[in-house]
Backbone bond lengths (Angstrom), bond angles and torsions (degrees), N, CA, C in turn:
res aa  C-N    CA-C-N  psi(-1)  N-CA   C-N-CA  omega(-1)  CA-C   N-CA-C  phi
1 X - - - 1.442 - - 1.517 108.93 -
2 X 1.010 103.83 140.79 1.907 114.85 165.82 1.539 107.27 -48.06
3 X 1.270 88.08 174.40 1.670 109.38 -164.66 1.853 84.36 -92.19
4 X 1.425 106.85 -31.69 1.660 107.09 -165.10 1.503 101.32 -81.27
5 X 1.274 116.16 -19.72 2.246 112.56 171.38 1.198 87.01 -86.20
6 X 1.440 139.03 -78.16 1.780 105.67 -175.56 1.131 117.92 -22.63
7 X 0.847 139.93 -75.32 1.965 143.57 -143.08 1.765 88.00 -82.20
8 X 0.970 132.62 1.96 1.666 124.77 -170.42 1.625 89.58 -127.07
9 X 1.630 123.01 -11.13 1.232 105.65 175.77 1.695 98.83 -105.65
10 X 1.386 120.66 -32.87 1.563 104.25 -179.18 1.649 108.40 -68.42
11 X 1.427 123.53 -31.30 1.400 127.71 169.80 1.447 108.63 -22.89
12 X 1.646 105.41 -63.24 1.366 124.61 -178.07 1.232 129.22 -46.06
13 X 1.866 104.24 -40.81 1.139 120.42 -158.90 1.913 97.08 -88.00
14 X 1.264 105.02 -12.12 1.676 101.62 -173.76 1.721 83.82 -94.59
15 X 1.510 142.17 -59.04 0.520 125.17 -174.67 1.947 148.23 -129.37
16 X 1.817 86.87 79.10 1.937 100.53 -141.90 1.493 101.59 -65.83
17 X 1.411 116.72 102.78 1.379 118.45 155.46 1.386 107.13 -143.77
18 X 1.648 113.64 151.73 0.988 161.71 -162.17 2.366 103.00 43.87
19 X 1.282 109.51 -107.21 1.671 98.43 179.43 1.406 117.03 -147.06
20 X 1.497 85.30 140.63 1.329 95.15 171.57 1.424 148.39 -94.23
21 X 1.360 136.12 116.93 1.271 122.64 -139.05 1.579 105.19 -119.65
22 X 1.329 122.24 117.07 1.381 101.57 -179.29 1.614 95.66 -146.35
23 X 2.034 91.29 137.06 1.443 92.61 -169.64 1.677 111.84 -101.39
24 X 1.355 92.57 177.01 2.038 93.55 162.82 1.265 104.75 35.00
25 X 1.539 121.41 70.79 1.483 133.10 157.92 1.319 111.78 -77.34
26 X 0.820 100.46 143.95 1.990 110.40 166.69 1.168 109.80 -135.55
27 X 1.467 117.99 114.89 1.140 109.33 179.11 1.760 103.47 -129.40
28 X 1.743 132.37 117.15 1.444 114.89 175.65 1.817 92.29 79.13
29 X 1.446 104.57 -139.67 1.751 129.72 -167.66 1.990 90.93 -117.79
30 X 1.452 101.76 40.06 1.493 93.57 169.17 1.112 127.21 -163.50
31 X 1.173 135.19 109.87 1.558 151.40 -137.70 1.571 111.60 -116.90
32 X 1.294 100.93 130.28 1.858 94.38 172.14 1.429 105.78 -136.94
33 X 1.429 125.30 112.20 1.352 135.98 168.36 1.772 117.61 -20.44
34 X 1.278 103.92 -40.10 2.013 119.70 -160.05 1.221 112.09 -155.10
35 X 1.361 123.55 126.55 1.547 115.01 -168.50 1.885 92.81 -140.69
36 X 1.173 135.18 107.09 1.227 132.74 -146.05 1.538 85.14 -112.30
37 X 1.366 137.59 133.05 1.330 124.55 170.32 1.534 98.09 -130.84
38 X 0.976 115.02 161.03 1.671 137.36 -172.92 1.229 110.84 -161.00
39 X 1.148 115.85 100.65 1.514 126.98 146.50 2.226 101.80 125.91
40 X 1.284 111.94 154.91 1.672 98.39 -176.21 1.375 103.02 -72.16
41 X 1.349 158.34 7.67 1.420 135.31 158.49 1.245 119.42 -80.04
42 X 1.327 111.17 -18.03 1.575 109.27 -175.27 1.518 106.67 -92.20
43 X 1.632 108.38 -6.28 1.694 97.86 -162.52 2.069 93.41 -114.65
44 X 1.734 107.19 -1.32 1.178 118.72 -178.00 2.440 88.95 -94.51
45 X 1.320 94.21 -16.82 1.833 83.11 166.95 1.311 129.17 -109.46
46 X 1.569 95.22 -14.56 1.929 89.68 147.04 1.001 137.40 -93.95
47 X 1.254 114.31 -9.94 1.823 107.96 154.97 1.711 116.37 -71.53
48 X 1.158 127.65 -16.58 0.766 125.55 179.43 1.583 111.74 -96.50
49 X 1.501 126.75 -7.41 1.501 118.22 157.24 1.354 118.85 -73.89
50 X 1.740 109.62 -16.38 1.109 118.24 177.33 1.182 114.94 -57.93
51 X 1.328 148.60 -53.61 1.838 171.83 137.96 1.659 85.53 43.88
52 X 0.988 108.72 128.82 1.750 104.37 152.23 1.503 105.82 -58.98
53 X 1.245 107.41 143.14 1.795 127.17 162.49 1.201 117.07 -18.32
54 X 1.559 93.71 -82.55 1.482 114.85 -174.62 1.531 134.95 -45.88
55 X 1.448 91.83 -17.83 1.807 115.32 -176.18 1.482 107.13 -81.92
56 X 1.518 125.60 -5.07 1.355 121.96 -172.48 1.669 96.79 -140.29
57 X 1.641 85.39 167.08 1.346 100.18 -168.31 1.466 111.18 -65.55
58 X 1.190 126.95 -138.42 1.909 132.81 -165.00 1.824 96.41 -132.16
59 X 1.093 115.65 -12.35 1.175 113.93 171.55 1.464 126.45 -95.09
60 X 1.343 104.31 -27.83 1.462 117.44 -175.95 1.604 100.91 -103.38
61 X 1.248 115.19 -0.61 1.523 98.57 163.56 1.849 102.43 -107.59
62 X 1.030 122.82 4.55 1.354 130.26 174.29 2.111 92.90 -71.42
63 X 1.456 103.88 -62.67 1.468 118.78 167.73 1.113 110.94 -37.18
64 X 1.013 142.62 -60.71 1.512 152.64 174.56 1.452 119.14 -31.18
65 X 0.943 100.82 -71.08 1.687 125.36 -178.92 1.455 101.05 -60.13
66 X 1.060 118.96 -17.10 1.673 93.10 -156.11 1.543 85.17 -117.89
67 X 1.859 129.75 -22.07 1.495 112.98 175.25 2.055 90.72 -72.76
68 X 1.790 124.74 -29.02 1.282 84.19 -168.66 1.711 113.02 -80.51
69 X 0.867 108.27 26.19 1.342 119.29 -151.05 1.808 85.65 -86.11
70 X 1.666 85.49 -62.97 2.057 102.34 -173.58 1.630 106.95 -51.15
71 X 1.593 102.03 -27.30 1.614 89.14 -151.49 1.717 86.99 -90.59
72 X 1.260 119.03 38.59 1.598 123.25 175.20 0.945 117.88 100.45
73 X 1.178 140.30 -27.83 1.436 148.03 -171.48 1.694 99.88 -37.29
């Protein structure tokens, strides 16, 4: 993700009202057209799929992949 969906997702996260819409993510080898978030837990777990790779263990990027997987990817 861009540096500009971070700063549009912590925005959120200070202040979550009404939705958030963010298109054509790329995140890694996995892409999602529309990622609709509502409410600060969901926008406190896409910043956090955001994480570079390398910064987490082999299990939690197994986790990773497979929620961006659901959310369309």
């Amino acid at each position: 993700m861009s540096s500009i969906v971070q700063k549009q997702l912590r925005d959120y996260i200070t202040s979550p009202f009404g939705l958030l819409q963010i298109k054509d993510v790329h995140v890694g080898n996995v892409r999602a057209s529309e990622i609709n978030i509502t409410g600060r837990e969901a926008a406190i777990h896409a910043l956090e799929l955001s994480t570079p790779r390398n910064s987490m263990p082999a299990k939690t990027r197994g986790l990773r992949l497979m929620l961006l997987t659901e959310l369309g990817g």
